[in-house]
C-alpha positions as CSV (number, residue, x, y, z in Angstrom):
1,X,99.9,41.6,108.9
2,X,102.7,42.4,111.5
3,X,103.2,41.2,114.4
4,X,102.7,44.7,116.4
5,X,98.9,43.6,116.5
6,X,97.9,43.3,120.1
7,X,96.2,40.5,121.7
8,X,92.6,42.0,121.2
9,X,92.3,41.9,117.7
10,X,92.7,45.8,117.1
11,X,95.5,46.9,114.9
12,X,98.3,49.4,116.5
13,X,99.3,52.9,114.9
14,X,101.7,55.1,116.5
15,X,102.0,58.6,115.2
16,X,105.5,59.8,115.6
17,X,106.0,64.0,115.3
18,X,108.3,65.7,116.9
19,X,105.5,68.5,117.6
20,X,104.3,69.3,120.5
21,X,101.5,67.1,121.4
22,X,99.2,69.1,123.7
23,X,99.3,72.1,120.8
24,X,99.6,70.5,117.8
25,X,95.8,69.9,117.0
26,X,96.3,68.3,113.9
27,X,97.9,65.0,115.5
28,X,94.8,65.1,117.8
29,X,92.7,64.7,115.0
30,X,93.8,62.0,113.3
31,X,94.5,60.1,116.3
32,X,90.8,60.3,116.7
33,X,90.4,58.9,113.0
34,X,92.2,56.1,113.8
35,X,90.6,55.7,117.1
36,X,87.3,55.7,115.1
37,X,88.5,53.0,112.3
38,X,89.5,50.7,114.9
39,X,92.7,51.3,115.9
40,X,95.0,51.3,118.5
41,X,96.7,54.7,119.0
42,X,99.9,55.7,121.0
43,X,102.0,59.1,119.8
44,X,105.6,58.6,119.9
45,X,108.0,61.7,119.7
46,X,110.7,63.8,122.0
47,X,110.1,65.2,125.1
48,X,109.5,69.1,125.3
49,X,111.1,70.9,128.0
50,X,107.9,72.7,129.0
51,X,105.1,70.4,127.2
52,X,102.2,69.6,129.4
53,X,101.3,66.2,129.0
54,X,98.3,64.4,126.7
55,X,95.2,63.1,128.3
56,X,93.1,60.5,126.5
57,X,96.2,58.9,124.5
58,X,99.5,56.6,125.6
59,X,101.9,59.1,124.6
60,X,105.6,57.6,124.7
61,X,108.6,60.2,125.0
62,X,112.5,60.1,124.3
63,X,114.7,62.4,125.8
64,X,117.2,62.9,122.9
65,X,120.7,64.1,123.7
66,X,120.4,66.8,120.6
67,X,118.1,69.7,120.6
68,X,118.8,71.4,117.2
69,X,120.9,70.8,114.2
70,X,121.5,68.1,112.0
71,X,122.6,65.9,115.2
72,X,119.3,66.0,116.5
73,X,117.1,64.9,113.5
74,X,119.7,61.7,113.0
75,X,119.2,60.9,116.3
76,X,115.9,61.8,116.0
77,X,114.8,59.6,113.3
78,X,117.4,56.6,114.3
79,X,115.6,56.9,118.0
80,X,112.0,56.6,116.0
81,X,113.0,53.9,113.8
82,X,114.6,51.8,117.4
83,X,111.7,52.2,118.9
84,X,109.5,51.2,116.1
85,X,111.2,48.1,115.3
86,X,111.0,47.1,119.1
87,X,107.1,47.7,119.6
88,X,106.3,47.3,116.3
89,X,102.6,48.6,114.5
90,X,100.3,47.6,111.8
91,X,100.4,51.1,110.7
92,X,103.0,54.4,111.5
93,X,102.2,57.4,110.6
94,X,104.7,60.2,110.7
95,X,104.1,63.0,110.7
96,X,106.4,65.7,108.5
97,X,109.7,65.3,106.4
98,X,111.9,65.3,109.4
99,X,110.2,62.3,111.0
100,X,109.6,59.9,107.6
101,X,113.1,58.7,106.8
102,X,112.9,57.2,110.2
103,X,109.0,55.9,109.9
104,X,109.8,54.2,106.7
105,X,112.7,52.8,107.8
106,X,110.5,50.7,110.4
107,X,107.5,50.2,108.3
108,X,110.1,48.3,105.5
109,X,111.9,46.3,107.9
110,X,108.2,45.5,110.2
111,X,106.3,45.6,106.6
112,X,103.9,47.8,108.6
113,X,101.9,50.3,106.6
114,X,102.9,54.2,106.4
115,X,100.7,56.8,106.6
116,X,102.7,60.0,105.8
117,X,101.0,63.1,107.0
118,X,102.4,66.4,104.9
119,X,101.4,69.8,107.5
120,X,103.5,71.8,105.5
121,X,106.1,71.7,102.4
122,X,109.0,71.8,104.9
123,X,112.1,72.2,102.6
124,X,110.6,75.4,102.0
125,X,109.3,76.7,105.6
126,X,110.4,80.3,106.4
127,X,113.2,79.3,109.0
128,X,115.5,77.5,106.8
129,X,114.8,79.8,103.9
130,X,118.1,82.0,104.1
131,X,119.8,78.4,104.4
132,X,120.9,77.0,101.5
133,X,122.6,74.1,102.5
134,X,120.0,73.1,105.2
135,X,117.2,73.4,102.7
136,X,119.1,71.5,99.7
137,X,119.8,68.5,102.4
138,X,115.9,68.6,103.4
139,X,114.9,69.0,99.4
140,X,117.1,65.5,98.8
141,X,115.2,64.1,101.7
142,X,112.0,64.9,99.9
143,X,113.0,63.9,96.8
144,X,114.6,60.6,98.0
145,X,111.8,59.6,100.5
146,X,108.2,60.4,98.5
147,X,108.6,58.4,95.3
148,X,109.6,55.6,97.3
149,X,106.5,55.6,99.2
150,X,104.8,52.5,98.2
151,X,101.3,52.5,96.5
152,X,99.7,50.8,100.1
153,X,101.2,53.3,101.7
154,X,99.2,56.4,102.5
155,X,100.2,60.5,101.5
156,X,98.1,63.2,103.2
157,X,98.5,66.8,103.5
158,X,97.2,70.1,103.9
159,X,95.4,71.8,101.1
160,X,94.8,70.9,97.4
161,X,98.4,73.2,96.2
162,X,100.2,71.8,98.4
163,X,99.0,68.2,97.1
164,X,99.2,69.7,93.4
165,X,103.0,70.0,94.1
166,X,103.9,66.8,95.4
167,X,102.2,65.3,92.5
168,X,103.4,67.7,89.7
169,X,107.1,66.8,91.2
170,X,106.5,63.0,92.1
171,X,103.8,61.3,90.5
172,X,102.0,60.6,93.9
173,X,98.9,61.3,94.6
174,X,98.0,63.1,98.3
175,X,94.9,63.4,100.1
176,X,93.9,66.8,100.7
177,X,92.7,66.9,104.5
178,X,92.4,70.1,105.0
179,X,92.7,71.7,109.2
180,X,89.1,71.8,109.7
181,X,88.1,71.8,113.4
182,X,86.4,68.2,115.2
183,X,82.6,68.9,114.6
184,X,81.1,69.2,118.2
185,X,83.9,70.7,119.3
186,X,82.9,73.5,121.9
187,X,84.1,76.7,120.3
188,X,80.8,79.7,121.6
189,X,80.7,82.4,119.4
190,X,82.1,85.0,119.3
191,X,79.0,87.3,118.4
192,X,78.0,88.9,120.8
193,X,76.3,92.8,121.9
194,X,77.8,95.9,122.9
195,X,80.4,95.5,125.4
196,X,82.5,98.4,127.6
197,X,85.5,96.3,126.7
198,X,87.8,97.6,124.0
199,X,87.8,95.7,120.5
200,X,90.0,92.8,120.4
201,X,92.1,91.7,117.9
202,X,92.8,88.0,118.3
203,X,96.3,86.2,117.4
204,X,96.5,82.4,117.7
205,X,99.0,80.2,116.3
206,X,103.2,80.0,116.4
207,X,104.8,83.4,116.7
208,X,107.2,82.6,114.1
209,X,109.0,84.3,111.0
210,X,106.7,85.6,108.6
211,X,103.3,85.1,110.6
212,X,102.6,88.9,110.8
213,X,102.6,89.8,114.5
214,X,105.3,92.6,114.1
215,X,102.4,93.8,111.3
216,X,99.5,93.5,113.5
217,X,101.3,95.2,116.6
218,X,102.6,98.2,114.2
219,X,99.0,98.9,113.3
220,X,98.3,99.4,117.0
221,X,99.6,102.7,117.1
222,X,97.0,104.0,114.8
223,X,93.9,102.0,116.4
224,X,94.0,103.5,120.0
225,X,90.4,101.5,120.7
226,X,92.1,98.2,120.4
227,X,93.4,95.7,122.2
228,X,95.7,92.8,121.0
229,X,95.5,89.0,122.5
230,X,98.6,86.7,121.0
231,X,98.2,83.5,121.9
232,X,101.3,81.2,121.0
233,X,105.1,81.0,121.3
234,X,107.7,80.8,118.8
235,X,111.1,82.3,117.7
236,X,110.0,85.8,117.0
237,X,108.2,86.4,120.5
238,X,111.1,88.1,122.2
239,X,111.0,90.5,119.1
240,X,107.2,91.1,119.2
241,X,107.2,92.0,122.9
242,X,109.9,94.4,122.2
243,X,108.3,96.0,119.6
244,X,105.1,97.0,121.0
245,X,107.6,98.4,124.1
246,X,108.7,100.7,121.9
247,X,105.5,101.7,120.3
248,X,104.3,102.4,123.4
249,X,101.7,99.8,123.1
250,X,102.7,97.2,125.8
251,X,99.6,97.7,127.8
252,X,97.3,97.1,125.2
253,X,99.1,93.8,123.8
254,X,98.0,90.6,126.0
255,X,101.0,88.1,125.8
256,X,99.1,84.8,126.6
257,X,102.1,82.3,125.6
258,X,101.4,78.2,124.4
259,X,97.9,77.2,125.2
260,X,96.6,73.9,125.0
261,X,94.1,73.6,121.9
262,X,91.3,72.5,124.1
263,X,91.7,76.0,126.1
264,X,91.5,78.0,122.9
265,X,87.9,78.6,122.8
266,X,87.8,81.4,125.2
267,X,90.3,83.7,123.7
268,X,88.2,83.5,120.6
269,X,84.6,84.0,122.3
270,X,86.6,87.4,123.7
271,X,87.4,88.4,120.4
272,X,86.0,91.1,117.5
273,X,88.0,89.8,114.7
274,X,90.8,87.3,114.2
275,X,93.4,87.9,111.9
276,X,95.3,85.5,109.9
277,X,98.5,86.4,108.1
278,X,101.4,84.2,106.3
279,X,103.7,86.3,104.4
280,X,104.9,85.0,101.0
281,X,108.1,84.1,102.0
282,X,108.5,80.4,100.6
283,X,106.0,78.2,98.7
284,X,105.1,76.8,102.0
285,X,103.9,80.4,103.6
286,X,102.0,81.2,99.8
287,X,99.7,77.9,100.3
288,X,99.4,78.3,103.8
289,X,95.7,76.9,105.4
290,X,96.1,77.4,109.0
291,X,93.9,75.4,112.0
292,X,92.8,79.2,113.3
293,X,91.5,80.2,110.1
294,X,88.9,77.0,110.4
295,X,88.6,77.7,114.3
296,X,87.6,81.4,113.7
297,X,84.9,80.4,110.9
298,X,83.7,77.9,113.8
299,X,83.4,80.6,116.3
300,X,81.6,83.1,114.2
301,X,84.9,85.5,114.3
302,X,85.4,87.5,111.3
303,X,88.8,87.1,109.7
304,X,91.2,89.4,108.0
305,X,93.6,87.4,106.4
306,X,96.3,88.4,103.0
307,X,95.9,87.6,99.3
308,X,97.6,84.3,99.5
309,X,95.1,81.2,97.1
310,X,94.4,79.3,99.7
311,X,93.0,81.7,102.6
312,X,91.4,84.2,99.8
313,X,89.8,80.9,98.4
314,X,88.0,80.6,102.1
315,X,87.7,84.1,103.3
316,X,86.9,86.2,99.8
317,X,85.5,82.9,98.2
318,X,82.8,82.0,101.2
319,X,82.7,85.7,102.3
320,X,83.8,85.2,105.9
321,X,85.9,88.3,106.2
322,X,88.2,90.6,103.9
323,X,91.9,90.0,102.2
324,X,94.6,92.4,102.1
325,X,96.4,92.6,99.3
326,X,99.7,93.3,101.4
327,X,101.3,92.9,104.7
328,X,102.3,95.4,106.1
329,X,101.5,97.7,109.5
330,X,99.4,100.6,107.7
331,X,97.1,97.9,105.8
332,X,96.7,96.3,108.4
333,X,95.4,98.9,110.5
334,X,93.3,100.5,107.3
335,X,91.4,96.5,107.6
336,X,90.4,96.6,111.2
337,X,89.3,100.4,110.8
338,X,87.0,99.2,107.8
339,X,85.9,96.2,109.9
340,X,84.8,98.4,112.9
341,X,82.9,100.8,110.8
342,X,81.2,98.2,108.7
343,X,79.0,96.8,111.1
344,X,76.6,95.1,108.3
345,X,79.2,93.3,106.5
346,X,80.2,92.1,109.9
347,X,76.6,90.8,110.4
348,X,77.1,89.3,106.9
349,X,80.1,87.4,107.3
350,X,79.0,86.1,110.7
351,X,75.6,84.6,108.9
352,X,77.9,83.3,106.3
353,X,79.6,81.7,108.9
354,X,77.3,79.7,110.3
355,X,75.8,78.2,107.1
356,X,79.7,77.2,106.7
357,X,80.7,75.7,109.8
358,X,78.9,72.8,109.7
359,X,80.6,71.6,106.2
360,X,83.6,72.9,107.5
361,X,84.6,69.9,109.7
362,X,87.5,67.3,110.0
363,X,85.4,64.7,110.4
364,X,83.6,65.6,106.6
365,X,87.0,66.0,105.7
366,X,88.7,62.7,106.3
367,X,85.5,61.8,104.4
368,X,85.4,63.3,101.3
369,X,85.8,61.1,98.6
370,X,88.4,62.4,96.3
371,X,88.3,60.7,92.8
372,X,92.1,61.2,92.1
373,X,93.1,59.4,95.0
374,X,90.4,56.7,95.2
375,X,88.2,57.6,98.0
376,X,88.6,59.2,101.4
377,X,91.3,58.8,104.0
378,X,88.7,56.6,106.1
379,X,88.0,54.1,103.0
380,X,92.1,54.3,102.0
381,X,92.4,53.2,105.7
382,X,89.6,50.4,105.7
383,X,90.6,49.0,102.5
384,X,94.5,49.0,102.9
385,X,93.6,46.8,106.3
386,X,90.7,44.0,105.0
């Protein structure tokens, strides 16, 4: 074992992302699985301009001279790799392709374990798709960094394509831990009766490319008893807010910006229906398994969500809502019409819902023995420290 192991008798991990850490539930979640199978948990990442900072973990920040481009990752990922060799761990976990060539750096040179923690397939995520020569140099990344991870070493990620992937491509093996909300988590439901309010449709996650808030706004128009709540930030914000200006709509479109996840349950309590889009832009959008689609299900919120395998698995498969088979403003709308006319298939969903959300939980997740990888991410974890 290393040397990182404090005085104690408990091993360290540090999770290293360059996420924000007050949003990015994920990372909150495992640091709690580590927590639980006895370790030691700091997060290590940049500073945010505007992030808020993390209660109930030692969070340690850099403040990196780069914010964007290929200068920031290097320094990135030569900062991580500094500061991991300096405070060394018994186990780093990082999370994402632009934080591992860094993390394994550290965990060769400390012979620390590596826990690498796949949210997404992120040669191919939507911003980089139109360039080429930024998603070839993140592709060799990929390809140079996964079959070198060792067979101690542990490979998680999102959903069981996603997983299917890596292995058709490298020969590894991933756990599938899918976003599945903490069980005991406070999220009230959002059933409730007859309210003078105006039906709300509820958007939560990044307002990035290819999330389908443009889509969900152009429907507005045609749904004059609706109101829209967006809660998140990203690139195409500026865009969104425009567009419902010039649709007119602007007073019925709540703009809530970046909230904490432990301040999300409200927006969905508020909420009629919650609606969960990832165009199929890249492989990474078409296998896309969102934390909001779990949240929803948790809170009792019926979903509309597109044809993509992975949601229509969950929402079609379990009966938790209705797909549309594509994205666009006038299907949109034509699926929240049906939803507020359908009042028994909304009672239906919502009873589906809570015979669901009790299986549906991280902490049965991180449990679930999977044959092809030898167990669960809690035994992997056990077993890789006896």
């Amino acid at each position: 074992m290393t040397s990182g192991k404090k005085s104690g008798g408990r091993l360290r991990a540090v999770i290293c992302s360059q996420s924000n850490f007050a949003t990015d539930y994920r990372i909150e979640k495992m640091r709690q699985t580590l927590t639980d199978c006895g370790f030691d948990v700091s997060l290590l990442g940049r500073a945010h301009p505007r992030e808020k900072r993390v209660g109930g973990a030692a969070v340690h920040y850099m403040r990196l001279l780069f914010w964007r481009g290929p200068l920031f990752y290097a320094e990135l990922n030569l900062r991580l790799a500094m500061r991991l060799l300096a405070g060394g761990a018994d186990l780093i976990v990082s999370i994402d392709l632009d934080t591992l060539a860094g993390c394994m750096i550290a965990s060769r040179l400390r012979s620390s374990r590596l826990m690498f923690d796949s949210h997404e397939l992120f040669p191919e995520v939507p911003e980089i798709a139109g360039k080429p020569l930024v998603k070839k140099v993140w592709q060799a990344v990929q390809d140079f960094c996964v079959p070198r991870l060792r067979p101690t070493d542990v490979a998680v990620t999102v959903c069981q394509s996603i997983a299917d992937i890596f292995y058709h491509r490298y020969g590894r093996r991933f756990l599938v831990v899918r976003n599945a909300p903490l069980a005991g988590r406070a999220l009230p439901s959002a059933e409730g009766g007859p309210s003078a309010r105006p039906f709300t449709i509820l958007y939560q996650g990044a307002v990035n490319v290819g999330r389908g808030v443009e889509e969900i706004i152009g429907a507005l128009p045609s749904l004059p008893l609706c109101h829209l709540t967006v809660v998140g930030d990203g690139d195409v914000l500026p865009g969104a807010k425009a567009l419902a200006r010039a649709l007119g709509v602007e007073d019925r479109v709540s703009f809530v910006g970046r909230v904490p996840f432990e301040r999300l349950a409200p927006f969905m309590a508020g909420a009629d229906i919650g609606v969960v889009i990832m165009k199929d832009l890249s492989l990474n959008q078409r296998y896309a398994l969102p934390n909001r689609l779990f949240d929803f299900i948790q809170a009792g919120l019926p979903i509309i969500a597109n044809r993509l395998p992975e949601m229509e698995k969950i929402v079609d498969g379990e009966d938790v809502g209705m797909c549309v088979d594509e994205v666009s403003a006038e299907s949109v709308a034509k699926a929240i019409e049906s939803v507020m006319s359908r009042p028994a298939d909304v009672a239906r969903w919502r009873r589906n819902m809570r015979m669901l959300a009790p299986k549906l939980t991280w902490q049965n997740e991180v449990s679930r023995v999977q044959e092809c990888a030898g167990g669960s991410l809690v035994t992997l974890l056990n077993e890789n420290f006896e």
